[in-house]
C-alpha angles and dihedrals in degrees: 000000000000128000128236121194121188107208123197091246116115103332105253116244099202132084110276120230107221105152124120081012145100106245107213122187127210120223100276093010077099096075097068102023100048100111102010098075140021108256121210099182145013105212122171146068089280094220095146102044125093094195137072089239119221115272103041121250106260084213134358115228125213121272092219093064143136089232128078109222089251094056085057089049092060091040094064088048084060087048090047085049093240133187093224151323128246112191127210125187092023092121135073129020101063127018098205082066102046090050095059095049092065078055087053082064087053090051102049091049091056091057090054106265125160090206131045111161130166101200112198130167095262102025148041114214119194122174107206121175124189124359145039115323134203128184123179113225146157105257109253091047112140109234119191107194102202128187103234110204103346148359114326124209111202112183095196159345148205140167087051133106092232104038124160142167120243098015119177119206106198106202116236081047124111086208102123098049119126113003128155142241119241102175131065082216105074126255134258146191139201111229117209103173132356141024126286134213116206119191108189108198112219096217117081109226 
């Protein structure tokens, strides 16, 4: 079982997979998920909702915490013992959240998930450590492979336009944006070291 957890970030356009998963809603997350999607669970301080949400809250948090709603979220899945966590509604509105939700995927992949994704309206964001990786994609598709919080070590790649063996990411380096697919198959990597951020652009070039 996977968990997916809807943010009140910038509300997501796009149809929400929530089969075989626990469907957990953040705070005002409610306002544009409500109806769209079977929720699980209402988890936050609820300090932007104007409505009691269906299902009940089993607690209400604080609204003065160290936690964002969405780290509690993932929280719970580790508690639920989870697979992975796919996250709706984490993009748009303000960037300091956004940015903590890719460190919401850090998070997740320390704990042990298989599966850590960020879904936007325009991207896909995946964050993938050791091992051999695959992603299915349209060819044309723009790929950005980022080092998340240190040096990556990718051994190799295929199915992009710049692919190499033995490539190194330092991490404070912009090298990794903006590369292409080549293959209607999808694309992969091999990770050495190191965790990477992918980031799949919806758009084909």
């Amino acid at each position: 079982m996977k968990a997916v957890i809807l943010l009140n970030g910038e509300p997501y356009n796009g149809e929400i997979s929530a089969e075989d998963a626990y469907v957990i809603c953040c705070d005002g997350a409610y306002t544009w998920a409500k109806g769209r999607v079977r929720i699980d669970e209402n988890l936050g301080d609820f300090d932007s909702l104007s409505e009691i949400p269906v299902p009940a809250p089993l607690k209400k948090f604080p609204s003065e915490k160290n936690e964002t709603d969405g780290e509690l979220a993932v929280d719970r899945a580790i508690e639920l013992n989870a697979a992975g966590i796919v996250i709706y509604g984490g993009g748009g509105k303000r960037e300091d959240h956004f940015l903590g939700n890719l460190h919401l995927l850090y998070k997740a992949k320390r704990a042990g998930f298989e599966e850590a994704v960020l879904r936007t309206n325009g991207a896909v964001m995946s964050l993938c450590g050791e091992g051999e990786r695959r992603f299915a994609c349209k060819k044309g598709q723009t790929v950005s492979l980022l080092p998340f919080g240190g040096d990556v070590h990718i051994m190799k790649m295929q199915g992009l336009k710049y692919a190499a063996d033995d490539v190194r990411l330092r991490y404070g380096s912009t090298r990794g944006i903006s590369n292409l697919t080549t293959d209607e198959e999808g694309f992969s990597f091999w990770v050495n070291k190191g965790y990477v951020l992918v980031i799949i652009n919806e758009e084909v070039v």
